[in-house]
SERO-4910 file (N, C-alpha, C, O; in steps of 0.05 Angstrom, whole numbers):
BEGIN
 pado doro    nc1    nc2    nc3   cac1   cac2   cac3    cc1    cc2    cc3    oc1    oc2    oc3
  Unk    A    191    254     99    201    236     79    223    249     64    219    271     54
  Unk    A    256    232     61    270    247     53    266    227     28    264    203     35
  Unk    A    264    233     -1    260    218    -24    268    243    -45    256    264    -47
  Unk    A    291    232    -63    296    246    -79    280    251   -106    291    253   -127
  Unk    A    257    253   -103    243    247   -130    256    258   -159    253    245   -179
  Unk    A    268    280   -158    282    286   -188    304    262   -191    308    255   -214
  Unk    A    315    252   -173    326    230   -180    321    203   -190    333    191   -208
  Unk    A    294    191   -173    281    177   -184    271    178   -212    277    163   -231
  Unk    A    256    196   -211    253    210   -239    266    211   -265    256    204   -286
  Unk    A    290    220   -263    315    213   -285    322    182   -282    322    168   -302
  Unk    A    328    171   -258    334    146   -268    308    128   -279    311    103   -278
  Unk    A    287    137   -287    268    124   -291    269    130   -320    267    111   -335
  Unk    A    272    160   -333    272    173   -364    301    157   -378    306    153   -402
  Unk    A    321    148   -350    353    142   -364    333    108   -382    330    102   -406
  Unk    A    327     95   -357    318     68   -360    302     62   -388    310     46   -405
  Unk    A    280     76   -389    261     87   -416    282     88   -439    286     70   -454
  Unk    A    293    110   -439    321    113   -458    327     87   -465    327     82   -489
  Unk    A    331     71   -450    353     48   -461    325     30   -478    326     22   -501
  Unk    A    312     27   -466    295     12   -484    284     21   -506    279      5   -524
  Unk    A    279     47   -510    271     69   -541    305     65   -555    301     63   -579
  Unk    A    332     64   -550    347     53   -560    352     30   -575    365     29   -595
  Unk    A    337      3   -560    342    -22   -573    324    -31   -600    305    -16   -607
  Unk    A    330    -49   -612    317    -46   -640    302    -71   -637    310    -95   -638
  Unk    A    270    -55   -631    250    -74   -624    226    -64   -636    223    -40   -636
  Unk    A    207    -78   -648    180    -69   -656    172    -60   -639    180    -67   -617
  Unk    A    151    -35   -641    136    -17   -630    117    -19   -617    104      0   -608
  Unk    A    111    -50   -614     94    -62   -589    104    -68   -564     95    -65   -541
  Unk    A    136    -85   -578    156    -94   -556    158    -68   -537    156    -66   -513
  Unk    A    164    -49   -559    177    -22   -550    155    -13   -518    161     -7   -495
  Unk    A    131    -16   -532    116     -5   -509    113    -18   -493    105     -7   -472
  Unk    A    116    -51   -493    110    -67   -475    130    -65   -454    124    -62   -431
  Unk    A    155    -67   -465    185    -62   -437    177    -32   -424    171    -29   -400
  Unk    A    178    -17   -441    170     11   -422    150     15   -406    155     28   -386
  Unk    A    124      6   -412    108      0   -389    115    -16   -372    104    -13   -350
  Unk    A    133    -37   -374    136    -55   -346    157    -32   -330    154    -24   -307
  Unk    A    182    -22   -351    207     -6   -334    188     22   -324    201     37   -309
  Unk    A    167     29   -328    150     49   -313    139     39   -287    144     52   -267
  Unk    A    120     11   -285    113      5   -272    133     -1   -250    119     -5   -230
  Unk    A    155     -3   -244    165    -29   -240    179      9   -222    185      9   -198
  Unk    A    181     26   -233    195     50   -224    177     53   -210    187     53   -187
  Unk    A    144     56   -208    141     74   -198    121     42   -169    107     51   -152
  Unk    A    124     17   -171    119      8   -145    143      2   -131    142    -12   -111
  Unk    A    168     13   -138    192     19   -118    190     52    -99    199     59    -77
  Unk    A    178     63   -113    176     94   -105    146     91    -91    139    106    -73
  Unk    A    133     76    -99    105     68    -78    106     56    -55     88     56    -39
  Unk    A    126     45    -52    138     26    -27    157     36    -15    164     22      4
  Unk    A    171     61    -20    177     76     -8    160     99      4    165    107     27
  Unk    A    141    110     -9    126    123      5    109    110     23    107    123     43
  Unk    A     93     82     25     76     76     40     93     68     65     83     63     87
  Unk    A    121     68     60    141     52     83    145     88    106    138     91    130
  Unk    A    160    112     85    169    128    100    144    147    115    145    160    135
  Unk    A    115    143     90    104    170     95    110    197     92    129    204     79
  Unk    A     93    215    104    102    249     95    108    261    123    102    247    143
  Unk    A    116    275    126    122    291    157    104    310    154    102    319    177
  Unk    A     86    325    138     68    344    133     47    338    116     46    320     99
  Unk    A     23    359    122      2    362    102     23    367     79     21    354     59
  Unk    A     43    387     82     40    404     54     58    382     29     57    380      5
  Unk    A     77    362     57     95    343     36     81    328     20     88    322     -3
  Unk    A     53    316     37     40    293     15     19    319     -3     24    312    -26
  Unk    A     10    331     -5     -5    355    -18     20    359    -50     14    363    -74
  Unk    A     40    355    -42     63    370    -49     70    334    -74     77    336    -97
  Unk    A     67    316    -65     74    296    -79     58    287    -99     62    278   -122
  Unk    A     31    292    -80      1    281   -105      2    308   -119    -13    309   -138
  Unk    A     13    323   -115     -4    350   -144     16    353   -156     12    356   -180
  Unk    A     43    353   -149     66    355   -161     95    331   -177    115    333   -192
  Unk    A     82    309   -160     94    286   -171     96    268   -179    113    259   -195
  Unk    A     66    253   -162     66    231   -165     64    215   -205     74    195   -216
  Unk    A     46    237   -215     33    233   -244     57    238   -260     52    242   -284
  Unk    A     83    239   -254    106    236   -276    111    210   -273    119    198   -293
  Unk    A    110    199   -256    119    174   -259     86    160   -266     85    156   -291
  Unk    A     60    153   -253     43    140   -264     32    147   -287     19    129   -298
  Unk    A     35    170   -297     32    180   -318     44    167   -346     28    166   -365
  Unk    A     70    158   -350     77    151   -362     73    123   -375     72    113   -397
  Unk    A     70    114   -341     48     84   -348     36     89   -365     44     82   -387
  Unk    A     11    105   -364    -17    114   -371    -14    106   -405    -29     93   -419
  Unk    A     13    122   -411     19    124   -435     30    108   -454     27    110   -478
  Unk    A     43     91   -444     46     61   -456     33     49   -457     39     31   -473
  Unk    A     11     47   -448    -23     32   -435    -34     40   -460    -40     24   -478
  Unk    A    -37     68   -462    -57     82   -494    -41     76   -517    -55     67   -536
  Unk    A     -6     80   -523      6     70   -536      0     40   -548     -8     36   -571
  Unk    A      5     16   -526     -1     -5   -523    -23    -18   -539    -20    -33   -558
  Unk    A    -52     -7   -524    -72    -13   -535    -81     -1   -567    -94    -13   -585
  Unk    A    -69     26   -567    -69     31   -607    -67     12   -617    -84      1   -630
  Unk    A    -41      5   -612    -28    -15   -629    -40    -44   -628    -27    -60   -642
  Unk    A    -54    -52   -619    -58    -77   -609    -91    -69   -631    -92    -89   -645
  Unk    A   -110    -55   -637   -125    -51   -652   -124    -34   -671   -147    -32   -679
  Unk    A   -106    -19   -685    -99     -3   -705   -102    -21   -733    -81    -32   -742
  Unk    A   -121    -25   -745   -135    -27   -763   -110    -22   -785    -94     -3   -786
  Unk    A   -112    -52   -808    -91    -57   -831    -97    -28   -853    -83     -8   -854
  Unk    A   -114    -31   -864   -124     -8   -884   -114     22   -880   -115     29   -856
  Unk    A   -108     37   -893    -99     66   -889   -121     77   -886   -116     95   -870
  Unk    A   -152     78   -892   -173     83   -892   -177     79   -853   -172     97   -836
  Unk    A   -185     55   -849   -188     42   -827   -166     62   -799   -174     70   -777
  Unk    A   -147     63   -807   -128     71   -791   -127    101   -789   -112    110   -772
  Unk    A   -135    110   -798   -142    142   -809   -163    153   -786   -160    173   -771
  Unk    A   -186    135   -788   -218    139   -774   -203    128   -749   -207    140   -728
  Unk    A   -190    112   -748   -181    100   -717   -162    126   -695   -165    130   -672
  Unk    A   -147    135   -709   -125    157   -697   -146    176   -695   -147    184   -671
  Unk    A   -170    192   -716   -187    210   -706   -202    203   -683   -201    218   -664
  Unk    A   -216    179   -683   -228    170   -658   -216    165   -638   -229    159   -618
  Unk    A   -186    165   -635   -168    165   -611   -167    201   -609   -168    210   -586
  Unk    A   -165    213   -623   -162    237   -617   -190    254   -604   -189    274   -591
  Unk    A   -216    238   -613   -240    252   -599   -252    242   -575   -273    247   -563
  Unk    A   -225    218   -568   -231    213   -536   -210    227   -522   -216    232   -499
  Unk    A   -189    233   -528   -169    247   -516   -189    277   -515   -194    285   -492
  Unk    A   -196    286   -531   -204    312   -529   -228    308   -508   -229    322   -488
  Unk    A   -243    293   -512   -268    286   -491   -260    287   -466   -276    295   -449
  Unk    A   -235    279   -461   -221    275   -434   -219    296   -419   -227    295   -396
  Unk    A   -208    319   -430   -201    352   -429   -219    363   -426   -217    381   -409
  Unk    A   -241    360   -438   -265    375   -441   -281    358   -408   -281    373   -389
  Unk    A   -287    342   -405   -303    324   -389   -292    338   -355   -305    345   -336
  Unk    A   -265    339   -361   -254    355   -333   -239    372   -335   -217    370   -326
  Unk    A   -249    394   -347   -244    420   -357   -235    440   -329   -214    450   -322
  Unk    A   -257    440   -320   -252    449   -283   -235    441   -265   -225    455   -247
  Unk    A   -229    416   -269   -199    411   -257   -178    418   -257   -161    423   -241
  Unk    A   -182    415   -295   -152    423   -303   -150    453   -297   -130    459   -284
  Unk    A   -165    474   -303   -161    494   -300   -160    504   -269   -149    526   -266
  Unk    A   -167    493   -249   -159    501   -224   -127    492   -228   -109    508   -222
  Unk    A   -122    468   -239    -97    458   -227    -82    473   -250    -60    478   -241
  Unk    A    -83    481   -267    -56    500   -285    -62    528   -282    -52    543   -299
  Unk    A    -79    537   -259    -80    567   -252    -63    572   -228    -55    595   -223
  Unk    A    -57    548   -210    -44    550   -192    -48    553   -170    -30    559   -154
  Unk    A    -80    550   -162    -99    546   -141    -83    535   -124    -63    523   -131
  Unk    A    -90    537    -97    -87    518    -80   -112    511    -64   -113    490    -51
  Unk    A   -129    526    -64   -150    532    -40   -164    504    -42   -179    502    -23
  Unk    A   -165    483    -59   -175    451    -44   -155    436    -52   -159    413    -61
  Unk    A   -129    448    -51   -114    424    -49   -111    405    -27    -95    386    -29
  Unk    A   -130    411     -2   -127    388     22   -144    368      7   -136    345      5
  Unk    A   -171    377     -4   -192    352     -8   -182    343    -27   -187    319    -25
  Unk    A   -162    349    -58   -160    335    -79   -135    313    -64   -135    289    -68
  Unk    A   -120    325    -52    -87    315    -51    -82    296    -18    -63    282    -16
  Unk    A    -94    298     -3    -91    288     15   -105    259     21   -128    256     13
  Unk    A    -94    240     34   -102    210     28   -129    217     40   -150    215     27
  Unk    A   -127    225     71   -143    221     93   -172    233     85   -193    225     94
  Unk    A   -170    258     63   -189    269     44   -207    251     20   -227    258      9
  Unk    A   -193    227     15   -203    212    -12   -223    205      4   -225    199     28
  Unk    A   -242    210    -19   -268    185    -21   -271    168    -35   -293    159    -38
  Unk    A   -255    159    -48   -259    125    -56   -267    137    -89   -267    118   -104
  Unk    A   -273    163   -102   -285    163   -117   -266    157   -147   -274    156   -171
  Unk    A   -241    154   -138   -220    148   -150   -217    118   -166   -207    117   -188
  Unk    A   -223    101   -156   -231     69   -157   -244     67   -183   -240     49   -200
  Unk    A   -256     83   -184   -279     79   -209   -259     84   -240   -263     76   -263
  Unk    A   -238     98   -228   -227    112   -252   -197     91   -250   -188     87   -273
  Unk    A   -182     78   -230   -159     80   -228   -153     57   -233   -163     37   -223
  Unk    A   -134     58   -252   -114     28   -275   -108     11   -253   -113     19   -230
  Unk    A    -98    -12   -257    -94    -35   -242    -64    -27   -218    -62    -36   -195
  Unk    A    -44     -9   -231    -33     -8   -220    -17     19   -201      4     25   -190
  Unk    A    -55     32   -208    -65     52   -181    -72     42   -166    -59     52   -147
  Unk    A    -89     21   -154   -113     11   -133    -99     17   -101   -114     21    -82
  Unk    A    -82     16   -100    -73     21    -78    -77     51    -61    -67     72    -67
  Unk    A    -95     47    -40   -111     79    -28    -90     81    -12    -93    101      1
  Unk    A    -64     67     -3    -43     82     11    -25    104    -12    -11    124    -11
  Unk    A    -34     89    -30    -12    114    -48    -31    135    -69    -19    153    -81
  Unk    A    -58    132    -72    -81    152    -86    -91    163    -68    -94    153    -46
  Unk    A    -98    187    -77   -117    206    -76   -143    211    -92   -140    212   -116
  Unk    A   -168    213    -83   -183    222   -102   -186    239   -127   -207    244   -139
  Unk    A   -163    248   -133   -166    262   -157   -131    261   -174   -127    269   -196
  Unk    A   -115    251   -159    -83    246   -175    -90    230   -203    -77    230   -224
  Unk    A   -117    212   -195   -105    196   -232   -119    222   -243   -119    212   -266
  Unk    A   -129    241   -246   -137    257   -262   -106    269   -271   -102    266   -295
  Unk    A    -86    281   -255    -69    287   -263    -49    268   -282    -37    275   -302
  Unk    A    -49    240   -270    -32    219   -290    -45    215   -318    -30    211   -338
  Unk    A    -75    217   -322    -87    224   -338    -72    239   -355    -59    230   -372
  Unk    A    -74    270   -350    -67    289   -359    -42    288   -370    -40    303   -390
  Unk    A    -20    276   -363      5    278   -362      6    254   -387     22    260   -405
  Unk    A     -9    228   -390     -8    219   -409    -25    227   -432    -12    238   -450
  Unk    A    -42    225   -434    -69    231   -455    -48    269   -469    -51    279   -491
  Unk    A    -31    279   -449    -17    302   -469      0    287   -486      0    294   -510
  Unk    A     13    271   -480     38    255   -482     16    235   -516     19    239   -540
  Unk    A      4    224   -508    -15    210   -528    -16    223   -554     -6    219   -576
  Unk    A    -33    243   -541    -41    263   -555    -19    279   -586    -25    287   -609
  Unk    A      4    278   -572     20    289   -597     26    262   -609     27    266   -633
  Unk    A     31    231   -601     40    214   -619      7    207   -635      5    197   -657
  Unk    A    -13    215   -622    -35    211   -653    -38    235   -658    -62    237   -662
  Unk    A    -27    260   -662    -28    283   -685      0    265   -701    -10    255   -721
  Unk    A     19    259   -699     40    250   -711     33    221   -722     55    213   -731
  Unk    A     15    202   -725      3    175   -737    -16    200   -754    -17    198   -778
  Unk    A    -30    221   -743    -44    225   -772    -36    248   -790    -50    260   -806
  Unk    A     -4    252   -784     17    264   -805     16    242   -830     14    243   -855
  Unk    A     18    228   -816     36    208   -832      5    199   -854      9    190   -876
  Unk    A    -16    202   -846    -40    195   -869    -41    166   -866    -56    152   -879
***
């Protein structure tokens, strides 16, 4: 598969850009960016299910190393999204709401603690069973947003990484909602 993914990639952060530019409420805001995420990454899904990988190590190489920048970002307009859609009027209310977003983000980290730390030590030794399609067991399904479902383009363990890549991403805009008190 020849696919430029750093390219993809920027033209996906250029796209984002333009909409964090326009002067829109902060629902709108998240609503266009989740579609210009989505919308990036089932063009780059339809290219992969079209070209395929020429190797174990290319698709190994895409689920551990790429795919979660782009679904990831979804992820994060999704938690963005839904804040906002229940973020409680009262400063009181909204206070207890950003902590309790922050003790499921942390729950998250903690719950798959062993993952993460294989995967930011730099392991490879089961990257066939986490990263490879032909390796999934389905156990992914249980966990994966509407616009994962597709087992030509998951692996059993990538939304853990899109996870990760959002819920960090989350994570600093609710330390920054509970700057603000």
């Amino acid at each position: 598969m020849k696919i430029d993914f750093l390219q993809l990639y920027q033209a996906l952060l250029l796209d984002l850009n333009k909409v964090l530019e326009e002067k829109l409420s902060e629902k709108e805001t998240a609503e266009l960016c989740f579609r210009c995420c989505v919308a990036h990454w089932n063009a780059l899904g339809d290219r992969v299910k079209k070209e395929g990988f020429g190797s174990d190590a290319e698709e190994i190489h895409f689920f551990r190393n790429t795919k979660h920048f782009f679904t990831g970002q979804i992820e994060y307009f999704i938690q963005r999204y839904h804040a906002l859609q229940f973020l409680p009027s009262s400063a009181e209310g909204r206070r207890e709401f950003w902590e309790g977003e922050m003790a499921r983000v942390d729950k998250f980290f903690d719950t798959y603690r062993d993952f993460f730390s294989y995967y930011h030590s730099r392991r490879t030794d089961l990257d066939e069973r986490y990263f490879l399609l032909r390796n999934s067991d389905g156990s992914n399904l249980a966990h994966a947003a509407v616009y994962d479902l597709d087992q030509e383009t998951a692996t059993s363990h990538d939304w853990l990484l899109t996870n990760m890549v959002a819920y960090e991403k989350y994570k600093r805009y609710v330390e920054g909602e509970l700057r603000k008190g």
